[in-house]
Backbone atoms as SQL, in Angstrom:
CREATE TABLE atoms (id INTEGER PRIMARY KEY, chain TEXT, resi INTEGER, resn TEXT, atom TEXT, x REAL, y REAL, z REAL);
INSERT INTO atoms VALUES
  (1, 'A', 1, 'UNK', 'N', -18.281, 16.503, -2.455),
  (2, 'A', 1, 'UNK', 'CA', -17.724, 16.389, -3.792),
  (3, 'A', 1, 'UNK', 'C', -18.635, 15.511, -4.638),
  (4, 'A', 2, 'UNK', 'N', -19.188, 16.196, -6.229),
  (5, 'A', 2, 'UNK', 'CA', -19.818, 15.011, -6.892),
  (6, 'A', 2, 'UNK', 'C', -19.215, 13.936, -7.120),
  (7, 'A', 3, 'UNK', 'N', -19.842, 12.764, -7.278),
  (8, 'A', 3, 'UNK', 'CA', -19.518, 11.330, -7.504),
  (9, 'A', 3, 'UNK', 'C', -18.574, 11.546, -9.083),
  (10, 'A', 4, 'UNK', 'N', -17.373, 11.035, -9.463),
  (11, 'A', 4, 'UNK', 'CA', -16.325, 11.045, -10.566),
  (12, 'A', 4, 'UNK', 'C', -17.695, 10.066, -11.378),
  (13, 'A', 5, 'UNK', 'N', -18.146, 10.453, -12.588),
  (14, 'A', 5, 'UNK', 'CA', -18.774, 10.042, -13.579),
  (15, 'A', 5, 'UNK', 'C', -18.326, 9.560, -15.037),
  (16, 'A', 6, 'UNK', 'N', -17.694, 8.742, -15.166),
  (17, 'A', 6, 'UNK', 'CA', -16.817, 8.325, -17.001),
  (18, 'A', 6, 'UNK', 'C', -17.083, 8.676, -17.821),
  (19, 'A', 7, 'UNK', 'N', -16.643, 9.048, -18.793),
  (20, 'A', 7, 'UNK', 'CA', -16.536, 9.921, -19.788),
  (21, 'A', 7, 'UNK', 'C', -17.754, 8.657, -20.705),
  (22, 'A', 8, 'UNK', 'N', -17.675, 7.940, -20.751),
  (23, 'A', 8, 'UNK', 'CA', -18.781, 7.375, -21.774),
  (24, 'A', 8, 'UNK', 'C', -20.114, 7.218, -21.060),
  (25, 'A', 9, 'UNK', 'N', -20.075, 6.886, -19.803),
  (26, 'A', 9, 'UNK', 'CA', -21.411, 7.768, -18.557),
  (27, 'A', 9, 'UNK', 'C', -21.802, 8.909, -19.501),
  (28, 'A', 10, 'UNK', 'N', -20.999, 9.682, -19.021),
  (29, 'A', 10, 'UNK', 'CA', -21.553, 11.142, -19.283),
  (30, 'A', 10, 'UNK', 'C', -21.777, 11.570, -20.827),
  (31, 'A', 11, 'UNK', 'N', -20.838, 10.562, -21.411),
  (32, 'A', 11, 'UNK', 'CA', -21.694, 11.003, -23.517),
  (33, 'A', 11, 'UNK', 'C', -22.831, 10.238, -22.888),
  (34, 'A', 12, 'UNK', 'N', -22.823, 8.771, -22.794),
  (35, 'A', 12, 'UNK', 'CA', -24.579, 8.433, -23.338),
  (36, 'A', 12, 'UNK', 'C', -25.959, 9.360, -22.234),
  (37, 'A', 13, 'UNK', 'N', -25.661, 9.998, -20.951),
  (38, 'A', 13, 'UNK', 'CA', -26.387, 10.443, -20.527),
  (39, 'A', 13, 'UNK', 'C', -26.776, 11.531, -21.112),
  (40, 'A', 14, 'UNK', 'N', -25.653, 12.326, -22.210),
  (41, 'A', 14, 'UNK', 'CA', -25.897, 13.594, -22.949),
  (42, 'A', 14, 'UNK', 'C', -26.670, 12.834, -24.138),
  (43, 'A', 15, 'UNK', 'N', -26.669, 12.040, -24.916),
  (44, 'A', 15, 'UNK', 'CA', -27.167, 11.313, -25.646),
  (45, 'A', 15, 'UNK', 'C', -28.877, 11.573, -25.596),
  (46, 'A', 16, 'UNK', 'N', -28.608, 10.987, -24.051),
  (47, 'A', 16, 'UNK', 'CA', -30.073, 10.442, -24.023),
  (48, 'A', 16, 'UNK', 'C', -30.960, 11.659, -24.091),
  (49, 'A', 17, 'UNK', 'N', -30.207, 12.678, -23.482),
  (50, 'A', 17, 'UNK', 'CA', -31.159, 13.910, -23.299),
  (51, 'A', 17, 'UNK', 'C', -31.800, 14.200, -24.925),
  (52, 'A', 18, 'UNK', 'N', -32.853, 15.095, -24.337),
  (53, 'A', 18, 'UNK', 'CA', -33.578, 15.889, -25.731),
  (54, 'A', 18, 'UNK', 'C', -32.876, 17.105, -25.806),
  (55, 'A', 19, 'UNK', 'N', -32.974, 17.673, -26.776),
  (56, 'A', 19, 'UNK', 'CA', -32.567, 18.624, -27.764),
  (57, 'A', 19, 'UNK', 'C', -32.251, 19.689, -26.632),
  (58, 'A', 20, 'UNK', 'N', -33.661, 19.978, -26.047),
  (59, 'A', 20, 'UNK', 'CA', -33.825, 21.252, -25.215),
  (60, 'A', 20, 'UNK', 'C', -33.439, 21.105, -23.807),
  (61, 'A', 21, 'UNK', 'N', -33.085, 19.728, -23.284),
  (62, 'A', 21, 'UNK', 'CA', -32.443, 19.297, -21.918),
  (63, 'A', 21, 'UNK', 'C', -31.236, 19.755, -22.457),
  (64, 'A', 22, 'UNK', 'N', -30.553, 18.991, -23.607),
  (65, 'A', 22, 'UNK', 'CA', -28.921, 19.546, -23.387),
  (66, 'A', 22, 'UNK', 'C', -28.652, 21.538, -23.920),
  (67, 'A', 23, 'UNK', 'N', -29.748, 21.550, -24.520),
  (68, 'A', 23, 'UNK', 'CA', -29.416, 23.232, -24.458),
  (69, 'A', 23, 'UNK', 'C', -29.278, 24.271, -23.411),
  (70, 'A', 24, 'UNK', 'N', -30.323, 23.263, -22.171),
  (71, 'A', 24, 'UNK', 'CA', -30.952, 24.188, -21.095),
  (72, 'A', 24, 'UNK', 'C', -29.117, 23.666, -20.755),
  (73, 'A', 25, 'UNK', 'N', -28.603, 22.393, -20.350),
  (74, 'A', 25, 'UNK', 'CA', -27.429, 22.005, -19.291),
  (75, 'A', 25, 'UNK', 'C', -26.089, 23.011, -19.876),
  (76, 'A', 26, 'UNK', 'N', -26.109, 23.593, -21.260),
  (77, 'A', 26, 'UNK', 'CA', -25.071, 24.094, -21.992),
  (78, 'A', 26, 'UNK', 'C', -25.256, 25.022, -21.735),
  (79, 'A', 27, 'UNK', 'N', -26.338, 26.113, -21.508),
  (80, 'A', 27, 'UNK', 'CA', -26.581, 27.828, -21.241),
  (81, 'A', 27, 'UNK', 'C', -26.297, 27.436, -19.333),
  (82, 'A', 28, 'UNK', 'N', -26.971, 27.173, -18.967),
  (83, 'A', 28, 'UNK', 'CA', -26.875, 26.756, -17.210),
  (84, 'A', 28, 'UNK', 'C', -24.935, 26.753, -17.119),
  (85, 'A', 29, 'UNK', 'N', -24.567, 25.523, -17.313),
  (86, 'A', 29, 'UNK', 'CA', -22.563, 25.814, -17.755),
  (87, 'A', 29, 'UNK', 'C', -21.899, 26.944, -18.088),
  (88, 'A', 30, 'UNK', 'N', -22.697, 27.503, -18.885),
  (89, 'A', 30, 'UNK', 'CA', -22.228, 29.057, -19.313),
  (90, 'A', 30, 'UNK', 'C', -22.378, 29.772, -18.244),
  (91, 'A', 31, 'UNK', 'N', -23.058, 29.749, -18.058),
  (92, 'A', 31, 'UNK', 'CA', -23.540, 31.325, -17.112),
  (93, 'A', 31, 'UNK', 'C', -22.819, 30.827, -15.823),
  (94, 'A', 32, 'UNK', 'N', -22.498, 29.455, -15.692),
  (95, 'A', 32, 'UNK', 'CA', -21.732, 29.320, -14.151),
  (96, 'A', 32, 'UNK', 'C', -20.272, 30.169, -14.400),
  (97, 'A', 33, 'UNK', 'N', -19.931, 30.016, -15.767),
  (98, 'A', 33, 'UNK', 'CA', -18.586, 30.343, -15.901),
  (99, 'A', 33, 'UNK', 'C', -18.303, 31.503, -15.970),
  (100, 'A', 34, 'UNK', 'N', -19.748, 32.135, -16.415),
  (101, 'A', 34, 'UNK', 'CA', -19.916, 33.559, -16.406),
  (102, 'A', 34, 'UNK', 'C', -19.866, 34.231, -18.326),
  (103, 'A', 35, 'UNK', 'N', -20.355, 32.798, -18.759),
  (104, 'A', 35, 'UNK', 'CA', -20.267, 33.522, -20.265),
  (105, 'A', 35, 'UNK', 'C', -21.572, 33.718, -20.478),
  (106, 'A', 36, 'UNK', 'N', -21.817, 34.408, -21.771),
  (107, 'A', 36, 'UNK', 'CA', -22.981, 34.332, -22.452),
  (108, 'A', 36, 'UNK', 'C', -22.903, 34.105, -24.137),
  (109, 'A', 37, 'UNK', 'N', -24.425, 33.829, -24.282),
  (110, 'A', 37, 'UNK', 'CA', -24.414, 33.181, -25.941),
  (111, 'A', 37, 'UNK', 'C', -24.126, 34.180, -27.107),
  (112, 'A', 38, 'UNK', 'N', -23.464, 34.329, -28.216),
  (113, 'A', 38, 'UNK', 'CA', -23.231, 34.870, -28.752),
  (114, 'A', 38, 'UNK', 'C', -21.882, 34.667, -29.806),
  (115, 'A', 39, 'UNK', 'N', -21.563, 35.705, -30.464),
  (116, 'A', 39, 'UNK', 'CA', -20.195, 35.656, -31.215),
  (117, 'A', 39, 'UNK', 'C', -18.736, 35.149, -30.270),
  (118, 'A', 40, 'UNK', 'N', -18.748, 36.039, -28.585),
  (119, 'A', 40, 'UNK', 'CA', -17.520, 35.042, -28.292),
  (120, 'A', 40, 'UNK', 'C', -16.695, 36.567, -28.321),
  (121, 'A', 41, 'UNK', 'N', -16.863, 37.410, -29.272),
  (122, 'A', 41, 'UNK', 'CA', -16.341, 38.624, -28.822),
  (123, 'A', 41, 'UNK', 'C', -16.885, 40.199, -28.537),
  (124, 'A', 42, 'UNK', 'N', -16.713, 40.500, -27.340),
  (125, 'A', 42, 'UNK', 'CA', -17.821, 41.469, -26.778),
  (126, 'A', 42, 'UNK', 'C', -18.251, 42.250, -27.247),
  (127, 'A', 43, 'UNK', 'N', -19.178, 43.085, -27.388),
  (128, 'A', 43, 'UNK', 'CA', -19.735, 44.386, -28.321),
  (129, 'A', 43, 'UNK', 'C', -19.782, 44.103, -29.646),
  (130, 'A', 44, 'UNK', 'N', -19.408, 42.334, -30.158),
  (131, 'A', 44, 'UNK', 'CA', -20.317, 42.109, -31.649),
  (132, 'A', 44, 'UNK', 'C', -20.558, 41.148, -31.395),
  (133, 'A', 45, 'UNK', 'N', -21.903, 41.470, -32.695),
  (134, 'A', 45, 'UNK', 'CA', -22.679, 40.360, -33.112),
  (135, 'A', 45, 'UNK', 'C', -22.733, 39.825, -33.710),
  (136, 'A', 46, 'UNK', 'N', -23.394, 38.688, -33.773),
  (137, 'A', 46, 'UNK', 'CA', -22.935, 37.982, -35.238),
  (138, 'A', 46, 'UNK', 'C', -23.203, 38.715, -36.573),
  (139, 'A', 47, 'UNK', 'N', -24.535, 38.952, -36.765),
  (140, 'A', 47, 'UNK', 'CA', -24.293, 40.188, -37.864),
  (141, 'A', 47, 'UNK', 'C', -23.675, 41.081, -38.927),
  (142, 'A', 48, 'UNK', 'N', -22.651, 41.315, -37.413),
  (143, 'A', 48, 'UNK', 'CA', -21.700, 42.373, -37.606),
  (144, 'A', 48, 'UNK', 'C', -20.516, 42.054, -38.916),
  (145, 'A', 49, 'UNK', 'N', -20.690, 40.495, -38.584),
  (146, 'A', 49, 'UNK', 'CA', -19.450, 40.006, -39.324),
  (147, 'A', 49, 'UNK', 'C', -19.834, 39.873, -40.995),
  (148, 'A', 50, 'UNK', 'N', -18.765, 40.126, -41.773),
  (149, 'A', 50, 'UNK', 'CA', -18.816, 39.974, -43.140),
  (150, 'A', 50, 'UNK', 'C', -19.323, 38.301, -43.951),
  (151, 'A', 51, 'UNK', 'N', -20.182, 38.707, -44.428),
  (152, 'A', 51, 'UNK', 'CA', -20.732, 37.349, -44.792),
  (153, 'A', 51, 'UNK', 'C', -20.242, 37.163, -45.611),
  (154, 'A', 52, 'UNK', 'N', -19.677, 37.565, -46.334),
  (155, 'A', 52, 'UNK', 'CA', -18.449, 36.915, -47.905),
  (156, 'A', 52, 'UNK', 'C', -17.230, 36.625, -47.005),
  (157, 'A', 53, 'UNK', 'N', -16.998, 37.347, -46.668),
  (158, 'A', 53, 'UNK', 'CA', -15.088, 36.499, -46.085),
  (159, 'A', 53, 'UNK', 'C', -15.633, 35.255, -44.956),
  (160, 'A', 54, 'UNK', 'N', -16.771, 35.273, -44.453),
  (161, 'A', 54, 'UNK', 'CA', -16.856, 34.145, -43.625),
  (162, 'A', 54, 'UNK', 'C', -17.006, 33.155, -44.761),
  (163, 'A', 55, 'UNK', 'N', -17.886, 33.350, -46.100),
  (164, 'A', 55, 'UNK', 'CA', -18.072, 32.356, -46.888),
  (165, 'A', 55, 'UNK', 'C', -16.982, 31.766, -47.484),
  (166, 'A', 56, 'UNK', 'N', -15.683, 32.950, -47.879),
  (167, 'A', 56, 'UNK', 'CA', -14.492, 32.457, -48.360),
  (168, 'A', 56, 'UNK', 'C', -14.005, 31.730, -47.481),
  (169, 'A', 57, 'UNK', 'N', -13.716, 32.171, -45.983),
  (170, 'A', 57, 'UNK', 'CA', -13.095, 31.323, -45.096),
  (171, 'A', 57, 'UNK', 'C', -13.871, 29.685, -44.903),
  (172, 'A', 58, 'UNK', 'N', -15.014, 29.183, -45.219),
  (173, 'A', 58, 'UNK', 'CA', -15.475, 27.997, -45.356),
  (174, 'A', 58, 'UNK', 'C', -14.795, 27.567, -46.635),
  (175, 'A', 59, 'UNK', 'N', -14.988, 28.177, -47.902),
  (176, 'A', 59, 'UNK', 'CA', -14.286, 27.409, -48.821),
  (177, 'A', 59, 'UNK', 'C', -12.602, 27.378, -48.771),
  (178, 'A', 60, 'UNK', 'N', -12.074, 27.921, -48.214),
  (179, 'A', 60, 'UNK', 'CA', -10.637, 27.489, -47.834),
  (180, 'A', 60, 'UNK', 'C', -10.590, 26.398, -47.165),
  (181, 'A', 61, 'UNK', 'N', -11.114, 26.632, -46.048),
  (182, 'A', 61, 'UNK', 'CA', -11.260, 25.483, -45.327),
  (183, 'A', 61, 'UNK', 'C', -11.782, 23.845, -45.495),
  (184, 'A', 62, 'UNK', 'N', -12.278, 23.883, -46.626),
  (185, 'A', 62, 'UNK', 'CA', -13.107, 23.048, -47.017),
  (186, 'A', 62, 'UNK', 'C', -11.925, 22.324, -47.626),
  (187, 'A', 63, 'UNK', 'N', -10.936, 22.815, -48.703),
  (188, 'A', 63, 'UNK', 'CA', -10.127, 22.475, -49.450),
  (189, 'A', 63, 'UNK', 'C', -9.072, 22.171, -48.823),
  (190, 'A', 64, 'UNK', 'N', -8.395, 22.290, -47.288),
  (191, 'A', 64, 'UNK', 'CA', -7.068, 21.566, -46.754),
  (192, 'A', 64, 'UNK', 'C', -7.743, 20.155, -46.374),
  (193, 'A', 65, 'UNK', 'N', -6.854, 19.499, -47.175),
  (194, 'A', 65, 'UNK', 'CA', -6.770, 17.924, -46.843),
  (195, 'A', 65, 'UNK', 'C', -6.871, 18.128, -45.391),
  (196, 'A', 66, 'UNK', 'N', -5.648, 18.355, -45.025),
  (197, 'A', 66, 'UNK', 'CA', -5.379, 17.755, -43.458),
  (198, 'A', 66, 'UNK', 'C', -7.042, 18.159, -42.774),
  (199, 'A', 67, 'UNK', 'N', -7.488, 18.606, -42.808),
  (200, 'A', 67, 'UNK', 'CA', -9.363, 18.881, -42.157),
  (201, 'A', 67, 'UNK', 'C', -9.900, 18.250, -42.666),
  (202, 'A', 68, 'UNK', 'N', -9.997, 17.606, -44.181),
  (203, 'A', 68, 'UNK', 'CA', -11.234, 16.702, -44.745),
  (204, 'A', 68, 'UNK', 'C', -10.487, 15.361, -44.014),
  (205, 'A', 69, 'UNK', 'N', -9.208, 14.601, -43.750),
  (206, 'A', 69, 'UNK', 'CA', -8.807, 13.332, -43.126),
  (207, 'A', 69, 'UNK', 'C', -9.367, 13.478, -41.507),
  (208, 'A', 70, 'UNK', 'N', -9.299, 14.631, -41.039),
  (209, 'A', 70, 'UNK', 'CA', -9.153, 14.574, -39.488),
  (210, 'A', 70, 'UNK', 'C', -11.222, 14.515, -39.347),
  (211, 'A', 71, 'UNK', 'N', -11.716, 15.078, -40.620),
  (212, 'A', 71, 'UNK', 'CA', -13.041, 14.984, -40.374),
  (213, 'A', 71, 'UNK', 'C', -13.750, 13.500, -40.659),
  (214, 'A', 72, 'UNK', 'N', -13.005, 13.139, -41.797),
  (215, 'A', 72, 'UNK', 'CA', -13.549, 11.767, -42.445),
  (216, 'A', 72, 'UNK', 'C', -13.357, 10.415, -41.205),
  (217, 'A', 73, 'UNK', 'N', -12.078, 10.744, -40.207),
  (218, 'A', 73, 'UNK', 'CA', -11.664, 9.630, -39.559),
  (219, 'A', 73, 'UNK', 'C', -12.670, 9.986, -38.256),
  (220, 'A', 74, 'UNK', 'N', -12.836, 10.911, -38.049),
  (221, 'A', 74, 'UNK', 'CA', -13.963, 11.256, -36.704),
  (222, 'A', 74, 'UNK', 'C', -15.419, 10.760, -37.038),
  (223, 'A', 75, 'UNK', 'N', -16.078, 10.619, -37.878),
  (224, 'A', 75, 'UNK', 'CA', -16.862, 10.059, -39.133),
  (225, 'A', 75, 'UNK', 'C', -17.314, 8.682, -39.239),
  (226, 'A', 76, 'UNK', 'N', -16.374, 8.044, -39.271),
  (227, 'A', 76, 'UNK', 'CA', -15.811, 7.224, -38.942),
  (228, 'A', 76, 'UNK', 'C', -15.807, 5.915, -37.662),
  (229, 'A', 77, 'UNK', 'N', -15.504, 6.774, -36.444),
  (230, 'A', 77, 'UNK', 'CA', -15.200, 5.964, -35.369),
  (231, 'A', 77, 'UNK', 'C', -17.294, 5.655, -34.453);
């Protein structure tokens, strides 16, 4: 069994890594789980998707309070 590692262990060791160490440890995780990179739903691509309603859906989103507090306080800490 691996050694139990603490959660602030394991941020600053992700920390420390470079860009392309934590990309390689995030695709390596995937593929254990059996995913791959992409949209998330099978047979599309990102592409595929409408670039105006994704743009509307950012500006909605942009405008609920409750997401600009929960972002500002994460921000924050």
């Amino acid at each position: 069994m691996a050694s139990e590692e603490s959660n602030e262990n394991r941020k600053e060791r992700f920390k420390a890594m470079t860009s392309a160490d934590r990309k390689a440890l995030i695709r390596a995780k995937m593929k254990d789980q059996g995913l791959q990179e992409g949209s998330g739903v099978p047979g599309k691509d990102l592409s595929s998707y409408d670039q105006d309603e994704i743009w509307d859906l950012i500006q909605v989103t942009s405008c609920l309070p409750e997401i600009q507090t929960k972002d500002n306080e994460s921000k924050g800490s």
